[in-house]
N, C-alpha and C positions, 0 to 999 in steps of 0.2 A: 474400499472407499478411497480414493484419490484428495488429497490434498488441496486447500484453498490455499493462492497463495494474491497476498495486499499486494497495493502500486502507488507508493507516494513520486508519481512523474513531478518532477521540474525542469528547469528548462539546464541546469548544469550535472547536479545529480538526482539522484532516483533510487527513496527509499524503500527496500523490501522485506515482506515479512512471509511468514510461510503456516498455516497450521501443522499440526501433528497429523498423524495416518487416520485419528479418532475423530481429529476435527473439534475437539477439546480447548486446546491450546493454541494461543499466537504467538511463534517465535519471530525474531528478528533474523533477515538473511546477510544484511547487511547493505551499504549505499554503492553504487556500483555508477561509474560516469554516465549520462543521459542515451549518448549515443553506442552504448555497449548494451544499453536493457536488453533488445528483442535479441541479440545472440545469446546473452546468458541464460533469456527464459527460454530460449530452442533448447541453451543444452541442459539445464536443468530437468525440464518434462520428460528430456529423453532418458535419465537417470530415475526423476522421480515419478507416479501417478500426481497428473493434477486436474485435477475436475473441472476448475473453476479459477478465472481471474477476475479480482476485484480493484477497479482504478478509482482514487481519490478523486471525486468530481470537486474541482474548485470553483465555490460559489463566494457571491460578495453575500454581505448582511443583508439586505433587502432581495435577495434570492435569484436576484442576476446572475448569469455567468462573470467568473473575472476573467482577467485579461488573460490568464494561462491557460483557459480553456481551450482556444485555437489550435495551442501545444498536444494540451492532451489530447485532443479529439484525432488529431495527426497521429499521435503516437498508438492510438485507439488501431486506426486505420492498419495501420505497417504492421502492429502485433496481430489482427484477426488475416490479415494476409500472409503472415508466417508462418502462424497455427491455427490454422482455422478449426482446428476441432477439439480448440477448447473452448466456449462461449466466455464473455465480457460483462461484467456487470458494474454499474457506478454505484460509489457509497462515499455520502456528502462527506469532507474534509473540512470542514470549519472549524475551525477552533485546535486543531490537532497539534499544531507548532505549539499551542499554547498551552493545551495539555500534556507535551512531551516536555517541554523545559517545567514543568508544575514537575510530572515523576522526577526529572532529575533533579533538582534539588530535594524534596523531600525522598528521594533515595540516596543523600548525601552525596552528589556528586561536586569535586573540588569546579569551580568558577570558571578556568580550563577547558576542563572538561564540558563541562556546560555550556559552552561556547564552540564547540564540535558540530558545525553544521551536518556533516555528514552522520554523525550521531542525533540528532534529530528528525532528518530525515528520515532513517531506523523506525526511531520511534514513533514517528509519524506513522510509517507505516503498519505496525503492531496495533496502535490504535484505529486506526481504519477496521482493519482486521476486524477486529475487538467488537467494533461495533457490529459490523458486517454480520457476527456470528453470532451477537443479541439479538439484533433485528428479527433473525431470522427465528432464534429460539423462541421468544417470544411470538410472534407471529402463528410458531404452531401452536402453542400451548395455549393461545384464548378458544 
């Protein structure tokens, strides 16, 4: 079983998470510049099985696209043209900046820290994950 791995795109960096081999677990890959993504995840796939890419759809509160979506849908584009034979799926992003600085503080991080965009993006993308891999448990289990 190959690997899920998140996509917190923005338009400077671009947070990454990755599951475990069990598909269990979301770990964080790290934030990697916006325009280095599609080489990293060529060379990554080719080290690791990955089944499955999941991109943070950003939506606004009333369930419009926001303005970054144009981004991602481009960045959508360029990834299924690099690797096309791993399939694309979106998994709404809302609120996930705002649940990534929630764990950082109550996982005690100093203020600093907390202020690591790059380390929220991270987290951003763990939670994407996160959800991605409830959704889906869920979904079989009814």
């Amino acid at each position: 079983m190959g690997r899920i791995v998140a996509i917190d795109y923005g338009r400077k960096r671009t947070g990454l998470a990755a599951t475990d081999p069990l598909r269990i677990i979301a770990n964080g890959l790290g934030t990697i510049p916006s325009g280095e993504v599609v080489r990293y995840l060529a060379e990554y796939v080719s080290r690791e099985p990955v089944d499955l890419f999941v991109v943070g759809l950003p939506k606004q509160m009333n369930n419009e696209p926001s303005e970054n979506m144009e981004y991602v849908r481009a960045f959508v584009t360029h990834l299924r043209r690099t690797i096309p034979n791993i399939p694309v799926e979106y998994c709404d992003e809302r609120f996930t900046s705002v649940l990534a600085h929630r764990a950082m503080l109550e996982g005690g991080l100093r203020k600093k820290r907390r202020q690591d965009k790059a380390l929220v993006d991270e987290i951003s993308a763990v939670i994407i994950l996160q959800t991605y891999l409830e959704s889906k448990k869920y979904q079989f289990n009814v």
